[in-house]
TORKOL-383406 format. One line per field, with one value per residue (C-alpha): residue in one letter; x, y, z. Coordinates in pm, whole numbers. Layout:
fimar: [A; ...] .
X: [X; ...] .
Y: [Y; ...] .
Z: [Z; ...] .
END
This chain:
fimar: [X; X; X; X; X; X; X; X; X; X; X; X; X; X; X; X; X; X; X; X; X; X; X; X; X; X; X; X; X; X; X; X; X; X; X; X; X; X; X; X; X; X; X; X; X; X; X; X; X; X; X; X; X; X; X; X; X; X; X; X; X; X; X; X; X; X; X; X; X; X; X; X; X; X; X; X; X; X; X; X; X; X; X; X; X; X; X; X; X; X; X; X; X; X; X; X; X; X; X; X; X; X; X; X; X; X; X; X; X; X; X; X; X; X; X; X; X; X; X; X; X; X; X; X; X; X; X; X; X; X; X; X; X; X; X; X; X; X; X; X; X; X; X; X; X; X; X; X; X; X; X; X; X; X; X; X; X; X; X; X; X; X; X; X; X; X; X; X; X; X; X; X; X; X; X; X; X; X; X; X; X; X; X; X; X; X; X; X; X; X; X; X; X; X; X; X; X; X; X; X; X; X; X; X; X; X; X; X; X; X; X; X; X; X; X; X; X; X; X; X; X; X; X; X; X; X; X; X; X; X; X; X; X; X; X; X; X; X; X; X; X; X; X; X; X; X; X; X; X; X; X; X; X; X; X; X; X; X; X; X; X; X; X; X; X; X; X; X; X; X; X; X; X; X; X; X; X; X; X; X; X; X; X; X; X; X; X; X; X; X; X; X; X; X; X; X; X; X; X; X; X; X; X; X; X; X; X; X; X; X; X; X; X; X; X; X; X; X; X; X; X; X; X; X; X; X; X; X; X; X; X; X; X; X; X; X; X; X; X; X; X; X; X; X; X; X; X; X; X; X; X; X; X; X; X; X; X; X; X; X; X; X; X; X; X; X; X; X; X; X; X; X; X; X; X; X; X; X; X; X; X; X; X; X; X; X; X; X; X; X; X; X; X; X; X; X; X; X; X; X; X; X; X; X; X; X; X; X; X; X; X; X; X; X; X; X; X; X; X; X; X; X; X; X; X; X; X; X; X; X; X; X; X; X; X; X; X; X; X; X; X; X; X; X; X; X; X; X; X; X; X; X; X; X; X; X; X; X; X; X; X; X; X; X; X; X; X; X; X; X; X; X; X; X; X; X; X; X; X; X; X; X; X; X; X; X; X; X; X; X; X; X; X; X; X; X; X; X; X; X; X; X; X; X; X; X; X; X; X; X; X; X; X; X; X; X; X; X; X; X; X; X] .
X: [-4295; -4363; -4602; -4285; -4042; -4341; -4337; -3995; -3902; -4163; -4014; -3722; -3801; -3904; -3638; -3462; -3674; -3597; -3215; -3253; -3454; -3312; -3550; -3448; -3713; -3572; -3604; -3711; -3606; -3844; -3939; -3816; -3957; -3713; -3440; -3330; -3254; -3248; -3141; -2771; -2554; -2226; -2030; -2138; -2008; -1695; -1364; -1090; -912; -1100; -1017; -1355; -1706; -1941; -2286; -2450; -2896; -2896; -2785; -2850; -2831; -2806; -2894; -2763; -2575; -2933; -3055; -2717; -2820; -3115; -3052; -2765; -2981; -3247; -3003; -2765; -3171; -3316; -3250; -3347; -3079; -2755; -2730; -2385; -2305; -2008; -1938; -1808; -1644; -1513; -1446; -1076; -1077; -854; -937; -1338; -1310; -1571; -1809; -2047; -2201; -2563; -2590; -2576; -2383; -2388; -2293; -2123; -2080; -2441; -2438; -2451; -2109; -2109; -1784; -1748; -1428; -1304; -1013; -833; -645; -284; -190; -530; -565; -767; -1015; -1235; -1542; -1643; -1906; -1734; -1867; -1662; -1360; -1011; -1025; -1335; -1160; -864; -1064; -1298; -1026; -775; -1068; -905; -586; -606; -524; -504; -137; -171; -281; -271; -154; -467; -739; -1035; -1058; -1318; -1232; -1432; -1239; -910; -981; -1042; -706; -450; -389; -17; 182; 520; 390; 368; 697; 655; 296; 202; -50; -419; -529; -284; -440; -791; -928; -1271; -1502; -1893; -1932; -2218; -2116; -2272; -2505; -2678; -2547; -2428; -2072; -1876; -1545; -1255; -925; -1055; -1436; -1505; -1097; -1122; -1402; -1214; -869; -1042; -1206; -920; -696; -974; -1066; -1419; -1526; -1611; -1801; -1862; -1717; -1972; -1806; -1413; -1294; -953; -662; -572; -248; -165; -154; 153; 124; 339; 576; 948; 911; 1220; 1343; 1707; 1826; 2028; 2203; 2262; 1977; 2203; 2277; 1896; 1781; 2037; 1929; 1575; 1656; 1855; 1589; 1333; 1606; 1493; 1138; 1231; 1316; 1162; 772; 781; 967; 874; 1059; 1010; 1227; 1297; 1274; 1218; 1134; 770; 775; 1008; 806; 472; 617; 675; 333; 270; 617; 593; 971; 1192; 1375; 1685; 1722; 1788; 1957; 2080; 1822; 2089; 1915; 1655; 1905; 2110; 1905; 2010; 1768; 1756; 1609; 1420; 1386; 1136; 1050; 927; 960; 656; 653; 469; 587; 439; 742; 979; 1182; 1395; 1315; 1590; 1838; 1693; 1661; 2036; 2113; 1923; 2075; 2430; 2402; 2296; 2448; 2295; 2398; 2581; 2342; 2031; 1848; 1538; 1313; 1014; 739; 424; 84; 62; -284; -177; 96; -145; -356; -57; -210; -496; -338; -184; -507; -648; -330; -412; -761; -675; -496; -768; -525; -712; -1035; -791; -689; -480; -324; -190; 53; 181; 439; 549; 938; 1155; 1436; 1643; 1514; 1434; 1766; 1658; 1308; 1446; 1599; 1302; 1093; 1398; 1342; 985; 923; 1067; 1174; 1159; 760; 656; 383; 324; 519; 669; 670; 943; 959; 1043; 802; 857; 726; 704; 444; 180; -51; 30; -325; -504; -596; -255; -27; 315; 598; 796; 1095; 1385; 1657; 1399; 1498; 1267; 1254; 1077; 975; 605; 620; 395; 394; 108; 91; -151; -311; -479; -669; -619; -266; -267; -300; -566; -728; -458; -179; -321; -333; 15; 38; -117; 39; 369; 258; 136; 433; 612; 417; 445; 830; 872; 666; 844; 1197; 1211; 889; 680; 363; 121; -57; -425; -399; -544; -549; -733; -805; -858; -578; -352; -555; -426; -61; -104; -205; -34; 28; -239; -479; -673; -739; -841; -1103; -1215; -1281; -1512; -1666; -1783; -1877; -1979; -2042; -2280; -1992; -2242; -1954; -1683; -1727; -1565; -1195; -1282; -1133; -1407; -1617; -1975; -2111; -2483; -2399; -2280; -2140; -1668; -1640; -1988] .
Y: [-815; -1126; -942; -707; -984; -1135; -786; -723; -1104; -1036; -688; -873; -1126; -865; -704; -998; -1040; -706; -704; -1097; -928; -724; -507; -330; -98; 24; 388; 552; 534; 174; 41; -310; -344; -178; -146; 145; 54; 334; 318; 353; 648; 809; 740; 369; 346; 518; 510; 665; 517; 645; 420; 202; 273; -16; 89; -109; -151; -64; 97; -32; 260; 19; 166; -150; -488; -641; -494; -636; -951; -947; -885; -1183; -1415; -1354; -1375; -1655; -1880; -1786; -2004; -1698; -1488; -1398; -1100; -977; -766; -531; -325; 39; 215; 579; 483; 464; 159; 167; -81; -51; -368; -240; -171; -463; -431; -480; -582; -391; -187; -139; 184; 130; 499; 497; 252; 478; 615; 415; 461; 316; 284; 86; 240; -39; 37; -30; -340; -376; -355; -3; -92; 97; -112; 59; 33; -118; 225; 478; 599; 672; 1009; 955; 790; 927; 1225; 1049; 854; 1151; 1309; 1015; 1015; 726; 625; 312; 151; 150; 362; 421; 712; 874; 886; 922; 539; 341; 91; -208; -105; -89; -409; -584; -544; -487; -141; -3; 318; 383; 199; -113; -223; -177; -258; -491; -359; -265; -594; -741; -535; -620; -813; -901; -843; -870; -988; -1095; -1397; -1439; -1650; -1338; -1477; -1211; -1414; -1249; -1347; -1390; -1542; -1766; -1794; -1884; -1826; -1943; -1666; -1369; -1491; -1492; -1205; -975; -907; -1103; -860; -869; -1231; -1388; -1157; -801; -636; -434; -386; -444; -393; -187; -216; 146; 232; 598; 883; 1112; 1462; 1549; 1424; 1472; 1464; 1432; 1385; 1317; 1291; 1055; 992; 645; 398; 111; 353; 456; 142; 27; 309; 232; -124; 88; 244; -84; -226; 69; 43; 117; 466; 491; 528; 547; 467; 542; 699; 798; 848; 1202; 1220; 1577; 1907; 1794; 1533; 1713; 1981; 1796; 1589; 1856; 2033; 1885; 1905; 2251; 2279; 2476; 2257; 2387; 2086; 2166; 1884; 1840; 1654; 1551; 1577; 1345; 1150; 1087; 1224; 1156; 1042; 1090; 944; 1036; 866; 973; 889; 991; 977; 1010; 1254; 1189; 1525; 1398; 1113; 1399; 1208; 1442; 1368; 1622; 1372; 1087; 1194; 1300; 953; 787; 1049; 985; 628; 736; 812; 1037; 1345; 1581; 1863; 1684; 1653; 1813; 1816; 1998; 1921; 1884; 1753; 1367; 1501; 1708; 1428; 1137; 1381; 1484; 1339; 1560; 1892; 1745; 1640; 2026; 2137; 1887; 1966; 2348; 2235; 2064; 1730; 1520; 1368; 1233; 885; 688; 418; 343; 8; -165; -420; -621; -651; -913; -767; -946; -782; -462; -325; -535; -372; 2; -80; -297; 71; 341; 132; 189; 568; 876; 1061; 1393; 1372; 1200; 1304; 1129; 1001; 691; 559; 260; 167; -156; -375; -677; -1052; -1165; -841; -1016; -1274; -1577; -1690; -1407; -1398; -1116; -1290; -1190; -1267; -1593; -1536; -1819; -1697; -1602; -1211; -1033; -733; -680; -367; -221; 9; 204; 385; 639; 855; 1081; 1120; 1410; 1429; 1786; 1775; 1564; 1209; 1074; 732; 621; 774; 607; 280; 272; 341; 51; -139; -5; -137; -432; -526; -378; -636; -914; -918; -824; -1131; -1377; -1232; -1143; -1307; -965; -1015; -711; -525; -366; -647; -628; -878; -923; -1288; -1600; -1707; -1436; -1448; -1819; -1708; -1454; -1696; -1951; -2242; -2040; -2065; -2376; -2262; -1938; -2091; -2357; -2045; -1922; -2207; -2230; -1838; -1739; -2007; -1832; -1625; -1282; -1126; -865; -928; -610; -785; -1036; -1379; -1549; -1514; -1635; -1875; -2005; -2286; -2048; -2192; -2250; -2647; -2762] .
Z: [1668; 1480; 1237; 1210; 1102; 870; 680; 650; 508; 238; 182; 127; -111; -309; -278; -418; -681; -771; -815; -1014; -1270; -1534; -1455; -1180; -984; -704; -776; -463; -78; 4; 369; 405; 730; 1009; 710; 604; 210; -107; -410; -506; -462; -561; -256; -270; -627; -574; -359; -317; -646; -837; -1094; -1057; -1052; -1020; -891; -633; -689; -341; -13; 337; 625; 898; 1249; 1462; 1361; 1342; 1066; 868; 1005; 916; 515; 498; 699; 436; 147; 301; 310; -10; -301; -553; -420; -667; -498; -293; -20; 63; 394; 276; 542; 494; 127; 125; -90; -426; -634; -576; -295; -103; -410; -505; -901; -895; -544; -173; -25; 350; 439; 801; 916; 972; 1268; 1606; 1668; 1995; 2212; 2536; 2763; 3039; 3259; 3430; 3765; 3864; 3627; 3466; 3091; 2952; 2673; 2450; 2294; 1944; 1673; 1365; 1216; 1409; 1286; 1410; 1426; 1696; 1932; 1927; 2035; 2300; 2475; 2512; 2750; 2948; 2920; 2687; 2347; 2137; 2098; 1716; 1424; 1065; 899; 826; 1069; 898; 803; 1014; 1312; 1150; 751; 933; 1078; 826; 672; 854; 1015; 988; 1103; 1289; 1566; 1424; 1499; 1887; 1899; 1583; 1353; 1469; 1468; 1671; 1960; 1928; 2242; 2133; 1790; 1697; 1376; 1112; 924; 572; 738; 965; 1250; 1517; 1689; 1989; 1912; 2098; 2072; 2336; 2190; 1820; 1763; 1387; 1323; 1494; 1354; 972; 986; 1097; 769; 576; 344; 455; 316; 615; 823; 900; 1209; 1348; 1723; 1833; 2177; 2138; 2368; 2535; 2666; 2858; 2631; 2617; 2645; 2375; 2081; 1993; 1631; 1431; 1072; 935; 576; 372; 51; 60; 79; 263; 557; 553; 570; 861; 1069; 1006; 1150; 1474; 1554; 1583; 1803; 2037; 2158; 2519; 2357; 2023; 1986; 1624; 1279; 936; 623; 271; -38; -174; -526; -621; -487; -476; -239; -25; 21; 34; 325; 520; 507; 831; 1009; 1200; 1152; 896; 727; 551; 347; -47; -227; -587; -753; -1088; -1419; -1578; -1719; -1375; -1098; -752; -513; -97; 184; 488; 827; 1028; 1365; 1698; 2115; 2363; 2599; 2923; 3102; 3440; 3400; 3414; 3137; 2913; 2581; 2470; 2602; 2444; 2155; 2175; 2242; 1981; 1737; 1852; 1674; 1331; 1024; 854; 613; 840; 998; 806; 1141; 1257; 1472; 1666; 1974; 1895; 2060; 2051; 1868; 1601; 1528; 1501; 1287; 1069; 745; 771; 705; 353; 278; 330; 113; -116; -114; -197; -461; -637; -598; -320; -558; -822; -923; -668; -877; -481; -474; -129; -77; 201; 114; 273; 467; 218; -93; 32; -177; -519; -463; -434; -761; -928; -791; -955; -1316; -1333; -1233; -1354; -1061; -1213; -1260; -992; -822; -485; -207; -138; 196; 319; 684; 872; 1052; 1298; 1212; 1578; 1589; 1339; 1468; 1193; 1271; 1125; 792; 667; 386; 511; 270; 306; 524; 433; 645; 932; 920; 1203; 981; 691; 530; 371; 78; 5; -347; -296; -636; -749; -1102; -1223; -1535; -1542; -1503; -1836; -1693; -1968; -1923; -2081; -1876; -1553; -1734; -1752; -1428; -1304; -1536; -1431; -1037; -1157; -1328; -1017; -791; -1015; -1051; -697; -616; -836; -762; -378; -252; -143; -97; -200; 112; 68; -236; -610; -818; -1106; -1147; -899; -980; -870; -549; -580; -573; -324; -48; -170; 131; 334; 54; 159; 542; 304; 100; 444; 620; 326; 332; 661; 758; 420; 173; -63; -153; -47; 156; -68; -402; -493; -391; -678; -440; -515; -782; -793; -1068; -1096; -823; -555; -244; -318; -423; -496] .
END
């Protein structure tokens, strides 16, 4: 074993050596000891975005958290090292945060896809304890064999647990269970030093409080233990129409006032035939919904709320009448609501059948010049109008998602920028502006640079004006990072300090980058 260790910290000087020198010879698959390390690949130097490429010199395979510890305990002790380190999940990344130029990539869906569950009894708490590898889509499918399924999700599913993690984690269930990581119980991590930490918010607190929502620069989650809750059999899935955005909006803000009777909330605008109609790809209803659009010069734009109720049919509750009920209290466009029963799996896995549409259509590997904002409740009507000034409705190819979330849902001691509340609203709202770009569709390189600087500009004013803060954040220099944090920055930059303070950890996000004297305020 020692002999072992002897070998592979050699194989890993060299290693070092390797990506310091401008001569870079990693060509081949090499053995590093017990690591599994090869030479870069697409995937690592890609993302969803597709907007940048920055190739790693190599890939680690990992096949347990100890061989990640092993490569940042060697790099966090060796005074040669320059080299970085980024965790890539499934790859959903836009702005190439979890690519790292000229250094590693770790390539997290190669960790066993280790599930295990705990089913508590009458008034115990169900658990699930994960590999930070696994994704969504994995569990959901393991724990419904049990009658079990986490309390909340994102959208898509095929994201991994320790990726999700890492940022945030948001659906329609945030506002009645707080995002993903407020219903974590326990993580492993591997702090830029190597060193594997169970955390807790009762052990090493400061660790798992920075590392969930911390953009992965303090650690890497390579196990979480996931709160479970009952599974319903089936959803009431419904979807009502609007042509005002302040009566959208206020029935969006209804329907959090109801989680004893909603399960879920989210909504979208309608801006042309195309994003009505890609919407509903997934919504097994027919929808007889055919609105004037306007003309380019005055188009008219609509609104859709969307949400759901559980159905646990052993309950014998009559989701007919509550939805009925709910329904009663909203004021939407007269006979603009819908609605269908589906399996609670086929709704949590919605997202997937746009993506096979999408992917039929040639339109899923494109640029996604994505933007997300986290609106005070206050601004939300200032943003719609800071959004309608900066795309053309009549081209736009995308959706854009607006739903409200719940402060007193968010754990303030994670690492998450919220934006500043001055009145104290409860609600604020998440944007998401999720367009798609296609170079074959005539978006050139320089179309989709407009684009982004269309968001960024979006982002910027909304940031000055209303306070929003951006979610999944970009920013280009430090000191937008700066501004992003802003009062939180310091306990930012203390944590960096202390779990990662040669500045290996995320270099794709671009919070701190590294100069010749590595570790933040020497």
């Amino acid at each position: 074993m020692e002999i072992a260790m002897v070998c592979t910290r050699v194989s890993l000087l060299i290693l070092i050596l390797s990506l310091c020198s401008p001569y870079k010879f990693i060509q081949s698959p090499m053995d590093f000891g017990p690591l599994n390390l090869l030479p870069t690949t697409t995937t690592a130097s890609s993302d969803f975005g597709r907007i940048l490429f920055q190739s790693p010199s190599a890939v680690l395979k990992p096949q347990s958290s100890r061989d990640i510890s092993l490569l940042l305990g060697f790099l966090s002790g060796s005074s040669l090292s320059k080299v970085t380190v980024a965790a890539r999940g499934a790859g959903h990344s836009i702005h190439g945060q979890a690519q790292a130029l000229d250094g590693i990539v770790v390539e997290m869906c190669s960790l066993p896809s280790e599930i295990e569950f705990y089913k508590g009894g009458e008034g115990e708490i169900s658990y699930a304890d994960v590999s930070g590898g696994v994704m969504w889509i994995e569990l959901l499918e393991q724990s419904l064999k049990l009658g079990l399924a986490p309390r909340s999700w994102t959208d898509y599913l095929y994201l991994t647990v320790g990726g999700t993690l890492s940022n945030a984690g948001i659906s329609g269930q945030t506002f009645k269970h707080g995002p993903q990581i407020s219903n974590v119980l326990q993580l492993e991590v591997i702090t830029g030093r190597g060193e594997i930490v169970a955390c807790s918010p009762s052990k090493d607190a400061d660790l798992f409080n920075a590392v969930l929502g911390g953009l992965g620069q303090f650690g890497i989650i390579t196990r979480a233990r996931i709160l479970l809750q009952e599974a319903p059999q089936k959803v009431k899935w419904v979807r009502a129409f609007y042509d005002d955005f302040g009566t959208f909006t206020k029935d969006q803000e209804l329907l959090v006032s109801m989680p004893d009777l909603v399960d879920y909330v989210e909504g979208f605008i309608v801006l042309n035939e195309q994003s009505l109609h890609s919407s509903s790809v997934a919504f097994p209803a027919n929808v007889d919904f055919s609105p004037d659009f306007g003309t380019k010069s005055s188009p008219k734009i609509y609104y859709c709320i969307e949400f759901a109720v559980h159905d646990y049919q052993h309950k014998n509750t009559n989701v007919e009448q509550v939805v009925e009920v709910i329904s009663r209290q909203m004021s939407h466009m007269v006979s603009q609501l819908y609605s269908v029963e589906v399996s609670y799996f086929d709704f949590l896995n919605r997202v997937r059948m746009e993506e096979m549409s999408l992917r039929s259509l040639g339109m899923w590997e494109v640029h996604h010049p994505w933007l997300n904002m986290f609106v005070p409740k206050a601004g939300i009507s200032s943003f719609r109008d800071l959004l309608m000034d900066n795309i053309s409705p009549d081209n736009f190819d995308g959706l854009i998602l607006i739903y409200p979330l719940l402060r007193d849902k968010w754990d303030t001691n994670t690492s998450v920028v919220l934006p500043n509340s001055g009145s104290m609203d409860r609600v604020m709202y998440v944007v998401g502006i999720l367009r798609s770009a296609n170079p074959d569709d005539g978006c050139s390189h320089h179309c989709l640079q407009e684009l982004l600087r269309r968001h960024r500009h979006i982002a910027d004013t909304a940031g000055a004006r209303i306070g929003a803060k951006q979610y999944l954040a970009h920013h280009p220099t430090p000191s937008g990072w700066h501004q992003h944090f802003g009062r939180r920055w310091e306990q930012f930059a203390e944590r960096k300090t202390r779990f990662d303070p040669l500045l290996i950890l995320g270099p794709g996000q671009g919070i701190f980058p590294r100069s010749n004297n590595a570790a933040y305020g020497s």
